[in-house]
C-alpha positions as CSV (number, residue, x, y, z in Angstrom):
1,X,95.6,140.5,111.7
2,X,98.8,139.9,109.7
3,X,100.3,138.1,112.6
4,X,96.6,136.0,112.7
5,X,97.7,134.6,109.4
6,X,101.2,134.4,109.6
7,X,100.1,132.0,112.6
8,X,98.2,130.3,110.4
9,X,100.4,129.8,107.8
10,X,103.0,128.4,110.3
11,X,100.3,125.6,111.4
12,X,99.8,125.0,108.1
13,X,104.0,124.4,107.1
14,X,104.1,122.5,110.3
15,X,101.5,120.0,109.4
16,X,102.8,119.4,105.8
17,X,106.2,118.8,107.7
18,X,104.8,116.2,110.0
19,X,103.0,114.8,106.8
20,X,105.8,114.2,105.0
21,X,107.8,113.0,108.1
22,X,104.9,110.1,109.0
23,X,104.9,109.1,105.4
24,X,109.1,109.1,106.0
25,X,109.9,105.0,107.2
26,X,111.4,102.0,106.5
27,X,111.9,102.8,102.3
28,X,113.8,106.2,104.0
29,X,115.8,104.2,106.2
30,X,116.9,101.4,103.9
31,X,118.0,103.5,101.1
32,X,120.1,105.2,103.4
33,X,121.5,102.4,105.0
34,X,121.8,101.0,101.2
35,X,124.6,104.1,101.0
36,X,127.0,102.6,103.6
37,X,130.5,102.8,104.0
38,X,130.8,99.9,101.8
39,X,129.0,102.2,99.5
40,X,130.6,105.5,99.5
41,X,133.8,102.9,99.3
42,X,132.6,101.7,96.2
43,X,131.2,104.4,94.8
44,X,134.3,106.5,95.5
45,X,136.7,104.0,93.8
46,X,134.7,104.2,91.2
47,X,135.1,107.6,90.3
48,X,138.7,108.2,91.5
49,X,139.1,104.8,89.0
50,X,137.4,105.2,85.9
51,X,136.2,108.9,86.1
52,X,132.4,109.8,84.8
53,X,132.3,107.0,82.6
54,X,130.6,104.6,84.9
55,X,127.7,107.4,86.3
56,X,124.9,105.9,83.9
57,X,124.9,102.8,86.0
58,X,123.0,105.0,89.2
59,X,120.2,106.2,86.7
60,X,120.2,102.6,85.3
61,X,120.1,101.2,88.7
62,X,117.3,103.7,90.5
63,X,114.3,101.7,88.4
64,X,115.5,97.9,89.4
65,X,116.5,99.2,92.8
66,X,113.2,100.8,93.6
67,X,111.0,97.5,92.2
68,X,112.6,95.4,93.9
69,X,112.3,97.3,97.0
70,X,109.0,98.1,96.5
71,X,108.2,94.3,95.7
72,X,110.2,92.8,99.1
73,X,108.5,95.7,101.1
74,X,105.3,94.3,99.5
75,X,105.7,90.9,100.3
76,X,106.1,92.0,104.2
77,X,102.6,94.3,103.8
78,X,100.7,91.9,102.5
79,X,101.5,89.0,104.1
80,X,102.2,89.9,107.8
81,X,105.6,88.0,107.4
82,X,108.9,88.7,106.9
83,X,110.6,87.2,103.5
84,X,112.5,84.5,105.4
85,X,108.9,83.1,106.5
86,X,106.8,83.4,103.6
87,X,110.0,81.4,101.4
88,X,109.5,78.9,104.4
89,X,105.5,78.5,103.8
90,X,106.1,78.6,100.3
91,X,108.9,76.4,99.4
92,X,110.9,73.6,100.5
93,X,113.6,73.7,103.5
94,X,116.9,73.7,101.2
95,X,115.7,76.7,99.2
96,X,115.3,78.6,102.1
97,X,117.7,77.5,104.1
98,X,120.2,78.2,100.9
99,X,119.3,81.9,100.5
100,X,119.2,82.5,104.4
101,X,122.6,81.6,104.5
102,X,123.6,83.4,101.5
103,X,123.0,86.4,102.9
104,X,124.1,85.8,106.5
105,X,127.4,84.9,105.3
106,X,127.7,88.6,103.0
107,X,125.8,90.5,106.1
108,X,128.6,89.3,108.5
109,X,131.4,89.8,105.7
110,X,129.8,93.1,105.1
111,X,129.3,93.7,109.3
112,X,133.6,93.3,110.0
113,X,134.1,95.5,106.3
114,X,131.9,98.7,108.3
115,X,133.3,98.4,111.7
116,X,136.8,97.9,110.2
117,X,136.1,101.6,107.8
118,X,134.5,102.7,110.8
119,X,137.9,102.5,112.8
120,X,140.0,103.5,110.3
121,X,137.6,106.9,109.5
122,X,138.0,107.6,113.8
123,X,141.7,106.7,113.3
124,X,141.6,110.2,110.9
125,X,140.3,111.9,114.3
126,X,142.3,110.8,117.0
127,X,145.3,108.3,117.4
128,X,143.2,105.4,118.8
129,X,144.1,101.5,118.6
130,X,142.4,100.0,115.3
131,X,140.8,97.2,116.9
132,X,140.5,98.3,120.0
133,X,138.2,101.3,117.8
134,X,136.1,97.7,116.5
135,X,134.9,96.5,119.5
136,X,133.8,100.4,121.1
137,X,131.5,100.9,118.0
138,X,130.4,97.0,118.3
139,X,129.4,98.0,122.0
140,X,127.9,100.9,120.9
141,X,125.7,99.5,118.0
142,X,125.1,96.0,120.1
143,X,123.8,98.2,123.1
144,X,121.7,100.9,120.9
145,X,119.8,98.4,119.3
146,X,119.1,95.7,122.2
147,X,118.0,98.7,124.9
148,X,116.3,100.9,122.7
149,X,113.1,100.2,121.6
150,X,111.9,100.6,117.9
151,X,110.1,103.7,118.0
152,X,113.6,105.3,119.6
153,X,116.0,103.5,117.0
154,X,113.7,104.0,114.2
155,X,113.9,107.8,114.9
156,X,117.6,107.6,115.5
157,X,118.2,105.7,112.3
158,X,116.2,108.3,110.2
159,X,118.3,111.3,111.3
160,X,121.5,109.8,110.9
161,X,120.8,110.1,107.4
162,X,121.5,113.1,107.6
163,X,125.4,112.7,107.4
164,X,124.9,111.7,103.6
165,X,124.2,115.1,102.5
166,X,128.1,116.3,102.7
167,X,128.3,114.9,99.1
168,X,125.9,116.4,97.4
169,X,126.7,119.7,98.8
170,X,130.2,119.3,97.5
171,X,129.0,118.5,94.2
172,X,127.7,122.1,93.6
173,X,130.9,123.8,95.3
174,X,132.9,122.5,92.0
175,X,133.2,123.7,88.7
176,X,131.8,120.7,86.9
177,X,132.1,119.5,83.2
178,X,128.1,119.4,83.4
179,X,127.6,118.3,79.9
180,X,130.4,115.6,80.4
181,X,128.7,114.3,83.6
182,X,125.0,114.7,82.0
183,X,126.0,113.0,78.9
184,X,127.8,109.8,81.0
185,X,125.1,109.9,83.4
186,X,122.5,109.2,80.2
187,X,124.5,107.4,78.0
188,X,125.9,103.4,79.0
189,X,130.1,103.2,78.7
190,X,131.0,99.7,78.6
191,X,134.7,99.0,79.2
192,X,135.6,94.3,78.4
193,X,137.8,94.2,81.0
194,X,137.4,92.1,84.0
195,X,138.6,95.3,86.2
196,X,135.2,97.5,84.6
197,X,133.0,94.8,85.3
198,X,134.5,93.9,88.6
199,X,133.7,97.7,89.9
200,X,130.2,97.7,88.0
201,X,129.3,94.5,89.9
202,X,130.1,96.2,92.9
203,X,127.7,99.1,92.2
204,X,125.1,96.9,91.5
205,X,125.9,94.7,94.4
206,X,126.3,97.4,97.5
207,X,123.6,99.1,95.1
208,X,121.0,96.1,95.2
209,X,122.2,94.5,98.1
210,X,120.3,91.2,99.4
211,X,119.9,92.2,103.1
212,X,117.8,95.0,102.3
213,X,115.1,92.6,100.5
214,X,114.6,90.7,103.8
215,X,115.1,94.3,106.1
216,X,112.5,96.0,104.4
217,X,109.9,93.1,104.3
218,X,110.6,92.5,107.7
219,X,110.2,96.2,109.0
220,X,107.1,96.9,107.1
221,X,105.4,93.9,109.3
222,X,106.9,96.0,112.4
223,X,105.3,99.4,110.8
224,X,101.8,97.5,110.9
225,X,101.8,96.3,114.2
226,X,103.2,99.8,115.8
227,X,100.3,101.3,114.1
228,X,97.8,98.4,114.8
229,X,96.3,98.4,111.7
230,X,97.2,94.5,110.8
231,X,94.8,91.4,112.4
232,X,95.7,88.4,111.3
233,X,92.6,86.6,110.0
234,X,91.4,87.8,106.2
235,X,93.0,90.8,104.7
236,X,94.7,93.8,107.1
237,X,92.4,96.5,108.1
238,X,93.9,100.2,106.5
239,X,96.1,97.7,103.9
240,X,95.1,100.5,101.1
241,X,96.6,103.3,102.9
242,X,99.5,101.5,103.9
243,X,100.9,100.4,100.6
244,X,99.8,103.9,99.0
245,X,102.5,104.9,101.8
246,X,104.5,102.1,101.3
247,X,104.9,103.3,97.9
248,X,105.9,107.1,98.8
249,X,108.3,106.0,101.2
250,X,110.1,103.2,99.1
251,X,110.6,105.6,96.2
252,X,111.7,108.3,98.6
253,X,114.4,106.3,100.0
254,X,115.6,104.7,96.9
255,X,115.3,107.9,95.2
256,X,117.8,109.7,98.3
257,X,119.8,106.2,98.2
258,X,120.2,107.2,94.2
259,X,121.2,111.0,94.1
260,X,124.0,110.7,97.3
261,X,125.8,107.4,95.2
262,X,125.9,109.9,91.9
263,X,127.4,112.7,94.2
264,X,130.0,110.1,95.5
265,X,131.3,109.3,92.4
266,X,131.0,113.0,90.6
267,X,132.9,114.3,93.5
268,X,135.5,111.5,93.7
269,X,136.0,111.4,89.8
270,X,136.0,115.6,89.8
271,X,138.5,115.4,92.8
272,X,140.4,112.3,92.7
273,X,140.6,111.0,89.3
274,X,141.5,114.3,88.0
275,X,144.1,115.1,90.3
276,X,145.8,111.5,89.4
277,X,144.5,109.8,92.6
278,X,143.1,106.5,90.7
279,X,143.1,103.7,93.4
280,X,141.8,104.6,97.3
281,X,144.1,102.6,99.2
282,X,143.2,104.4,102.6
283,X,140.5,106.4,103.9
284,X,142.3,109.3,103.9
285,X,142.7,109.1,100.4
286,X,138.9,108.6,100.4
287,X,138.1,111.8,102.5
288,X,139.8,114.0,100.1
289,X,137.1,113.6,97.7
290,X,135.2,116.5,100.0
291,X,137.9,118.5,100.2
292,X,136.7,121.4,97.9
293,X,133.7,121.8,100.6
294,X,136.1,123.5,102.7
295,X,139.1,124.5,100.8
296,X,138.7,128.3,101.7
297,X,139.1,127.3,105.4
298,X,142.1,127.4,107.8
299,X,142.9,123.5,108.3
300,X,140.4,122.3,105.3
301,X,142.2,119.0,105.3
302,X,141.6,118.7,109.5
303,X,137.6,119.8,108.6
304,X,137.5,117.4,105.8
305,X,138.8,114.1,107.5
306,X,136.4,115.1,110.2
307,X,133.3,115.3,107.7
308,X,134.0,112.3,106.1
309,X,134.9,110.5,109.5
310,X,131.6,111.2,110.9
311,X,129.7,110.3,108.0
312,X,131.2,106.7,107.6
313,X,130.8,106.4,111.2
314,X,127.1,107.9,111.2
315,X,126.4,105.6,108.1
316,X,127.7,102.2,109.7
317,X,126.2,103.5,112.9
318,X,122.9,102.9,110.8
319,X,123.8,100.3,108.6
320,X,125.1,97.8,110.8
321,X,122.2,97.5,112.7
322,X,120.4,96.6,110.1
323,X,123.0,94.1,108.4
324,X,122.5,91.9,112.0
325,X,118.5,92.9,112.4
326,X,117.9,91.5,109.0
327,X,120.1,88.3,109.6
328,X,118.2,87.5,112.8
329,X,114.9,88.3,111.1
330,X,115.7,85.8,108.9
331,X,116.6,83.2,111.0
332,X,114.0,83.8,113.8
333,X,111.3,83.1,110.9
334,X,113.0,79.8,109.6
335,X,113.2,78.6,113.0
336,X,110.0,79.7,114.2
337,X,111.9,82.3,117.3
338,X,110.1,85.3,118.7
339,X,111.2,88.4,116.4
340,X,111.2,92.1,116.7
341,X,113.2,94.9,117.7
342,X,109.7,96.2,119.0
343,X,110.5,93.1,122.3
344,X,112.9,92.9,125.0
345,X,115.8,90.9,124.8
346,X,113.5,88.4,127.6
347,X,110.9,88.5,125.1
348,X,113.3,87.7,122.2
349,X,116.8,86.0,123.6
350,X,117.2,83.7,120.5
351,X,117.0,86.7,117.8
352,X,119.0,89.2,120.2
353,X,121.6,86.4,120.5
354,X,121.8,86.3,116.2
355,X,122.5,90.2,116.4
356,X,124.8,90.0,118.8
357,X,126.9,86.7,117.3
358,X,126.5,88.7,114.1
359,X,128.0,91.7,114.9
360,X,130.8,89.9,117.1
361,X,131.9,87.6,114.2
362,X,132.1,90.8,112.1
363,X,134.2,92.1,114.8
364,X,136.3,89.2,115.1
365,X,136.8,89.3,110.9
366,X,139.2,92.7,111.8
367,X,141.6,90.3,113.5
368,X,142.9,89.2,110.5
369,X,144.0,92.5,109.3
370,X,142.3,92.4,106.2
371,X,142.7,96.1,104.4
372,X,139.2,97.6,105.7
373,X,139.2,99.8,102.2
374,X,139.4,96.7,100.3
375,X,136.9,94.6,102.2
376,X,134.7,96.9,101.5
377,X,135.1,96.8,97.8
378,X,135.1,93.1,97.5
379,X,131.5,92.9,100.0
380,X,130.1,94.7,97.5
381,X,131.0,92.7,94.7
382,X,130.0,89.7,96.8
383,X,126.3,90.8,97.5
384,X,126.4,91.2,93.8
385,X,127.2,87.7,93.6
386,X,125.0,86.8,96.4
387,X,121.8,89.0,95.4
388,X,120.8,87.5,92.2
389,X,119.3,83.7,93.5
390,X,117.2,85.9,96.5
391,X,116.4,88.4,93.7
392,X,114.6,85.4,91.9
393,X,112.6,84.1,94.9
394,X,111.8,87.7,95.4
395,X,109.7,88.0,91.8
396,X,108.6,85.1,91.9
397,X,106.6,85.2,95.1
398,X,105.9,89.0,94.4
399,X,103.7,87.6,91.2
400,X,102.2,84.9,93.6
401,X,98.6,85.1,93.4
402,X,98.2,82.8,96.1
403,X,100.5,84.5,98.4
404,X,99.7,87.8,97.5
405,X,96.0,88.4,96.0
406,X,95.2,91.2,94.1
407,X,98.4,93.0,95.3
408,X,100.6,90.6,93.4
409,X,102.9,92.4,91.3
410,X,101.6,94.0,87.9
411,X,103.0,94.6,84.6
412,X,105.6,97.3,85.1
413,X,106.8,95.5,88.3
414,X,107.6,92.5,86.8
415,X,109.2,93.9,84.1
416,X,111.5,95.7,86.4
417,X,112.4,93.0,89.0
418,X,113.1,90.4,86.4
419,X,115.1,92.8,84.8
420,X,117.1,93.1,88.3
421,X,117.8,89.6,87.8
422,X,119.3,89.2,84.3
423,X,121.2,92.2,84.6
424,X,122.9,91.1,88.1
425,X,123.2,87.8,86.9
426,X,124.8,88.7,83.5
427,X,127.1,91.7,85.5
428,X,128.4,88.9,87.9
429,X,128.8,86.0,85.1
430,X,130.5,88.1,82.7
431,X,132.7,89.1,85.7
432,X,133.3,85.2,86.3
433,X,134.3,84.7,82.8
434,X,136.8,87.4,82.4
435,X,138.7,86.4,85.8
């Protein structure tokens, strides 16, 4: 009898599990993908730079971030489209053709910043050629996401977010200030220099980055037609249930996205910046932020280089993909291309060939032997830059009752995603003016 309802109580764990996991999808994927290595570079200088003191801008961030998430994964819900298509319904051919290449330009920039902090995190490992490093994770991510289909990579994507949980973990292995951290996590430290607001424009931009906006619209449209619930005539059948899920999943993700960029910089600032280690020049420097989760081990520093090396190369392994998926969305629906990671490259040649030119000019961008540590940075302060005209289009067409019917964005959300906009546009302009 006991073992009659321990049974049962199995079944019952395993179904919430699979609950929970079918609810887990695009929101999961972005906001892990939102905490690349251009991430956990900038998040990482900014603890080993100016300590705790810039920690309030993740809590400030999670609300905008999430919105305007929520809002671009919207847009793709509602409308069956991708944002690069609706903008081209909806307004003329130089506004979109301005914001498409916008964020091309910072996905490429930001494509050759990961594979170039990909190579130098294997370089840690094993005494391999830098660029020769480039193009075997180009092959790699090129060939993963042309053969697989999007029910495979989708899966594949969602695990590798896994990697992101060394940093939390390390988080509780310290003795922490807690009041300290609590107290700059809650309270805003504003620093006018242009070095504070260079950094803090960086958080916001690999925070809030631009790519994701037309990623998650686009893979939302991809969700609907793998579960055949969208027919497009009149309104989707199953719309309710899918934005309810939309919603979970979005706020999920960005919430996951959130607590991993606070554990960067705790752990950098309670590592790095306390121990005198102010400016990552290399990603060695940047691994020793985990080092006190395996201090009391023979060869901790071996076992930490190999923690952090797999989770920069786990992250762009996931991020990449969808820097070049999101590009070649983009495109395909300004130019009226077949789209979808759900085709084969037959089916698709034109948005396969962006992804793959993409990716290869990304490669070629390690050539020049720009520092990869520092590219990284200075993509993130450029989808900073970059975000804030898209971000516009975004609420605007969100609040669309034409477009968007009686799921056009309500009070709180447009609080929220116009609030995205001034404060990235003020971050970057303020940045402008003190350079």
């Amino acid at each position: 009898m006991l073992g009659f309802r321990n049974m049962k109580k199995n079944k019952k764990f395993k179904a919430k599990i699979k609950k929970i996991l079918k609810i887990i999808g695009p929101g999961v994927i972005t906001g892990a993908a939102d905490d690349d290595p251009s991430g956990i570079a900038t998040y990482s200088q900014t603890g080993a730079q100016f300590g705790y003191s810039q920690l309030w801008t993740i809590l400030f961030a999670l609300p905008f971030l999430t919105a305007i998430q929520e809002a671009s994964a919207r847009i793709g819900a509602v409308t069956g489209k991708g944002l690069a298509a609706v903008i081209k319904r909806h307004y003329n051919q130089k506004i979109l053709l301005g914001a498409i290449i916008l964020m091309v330009i910072a996905n490429v920039v930001n494509i050759g910043a990961d594979l170039g902090a990909m190579a130098a995190a294997l370089q840690l490992l094993i005494p391999i050629n830098f660029i020769f490093a480039t193009l075997i994770f180009a092959i790699l991510i090129l060939t993963l996401e042309i053969i697989t289909s999007y029910k495979v990579y989708s899966k594949i994507l969602k695990w590798l977010a896994i990697t992101l949980l060394a940093y939390p973990i390390t988080v509780f292995l310290i003795h922490q200030p807690w009041q300290q951290i609590l107290v700059a996590t809650a309270i805003p430290h504003l620093e006018f220099n242009f070095a504070f607001f260079f950094i803090i424009t960086a958080v916001f931009g690999t925070t809030i980055s631009p790519y994701m906006f037309f990623w998650e619209a686009s893979e939302e449209v991809e969700e609907e037609k793998r579960k055949h619930i969208f027919r497009w005539t009149g309104e989707p059948r199953g719309i309710n249930k899918f934005i309810r899920r939309l919603h979970w999943d979005n706020f999920v993700g960005m919430l996951f996205s959130e607590i991993v960029a606070w554990c960067i910089i705790v752990t950098a600032a309670s590592v790095l910046n306390q121990h005198g280690i102010t400016n990552i020049v290399t990603a060695a420097d940047a691994a020793k932020a985990l080092e006190p989760l395996v201090q009391t081990f023979p060869y901790a520093g071996l076992i930490t280089k190999f923690i952090f090396s797999i989770g920069i190369i786990g992250l762009g392994l996931l991020a990449i993909p969808i820097l070049s998926g999101s590009a070649s969305y983009a495109l395909s629906e300004a130019f009226d291309w077949r789209a979808g990671l759900n085709l084969k490259f037959k089916k698709a040649p034109s948005f396969y060939g962006v992804i793959i030119i993409s990716t290869l000019i990304g490669l070629l961008i390690n050539l020049v032997g720009i520092d990869p540590i520092k590219a990284l940075i200075f993509t993130a302060v450029f989808n900073g830059l970059v975000a804030v005209p898209i971000i516009f289009l975004v609420a605007r067409i969100a609040n669309n009752e034409k477009i968007m019917g009686r799921y056009r964005s309500g009070w709180l959300s447009n609080i929220l995603v116009w609030g995205t906009f001034s404060i990235m546009a003020a971050s970057a302009v303020i940045m402008l003016i003190m350079l």
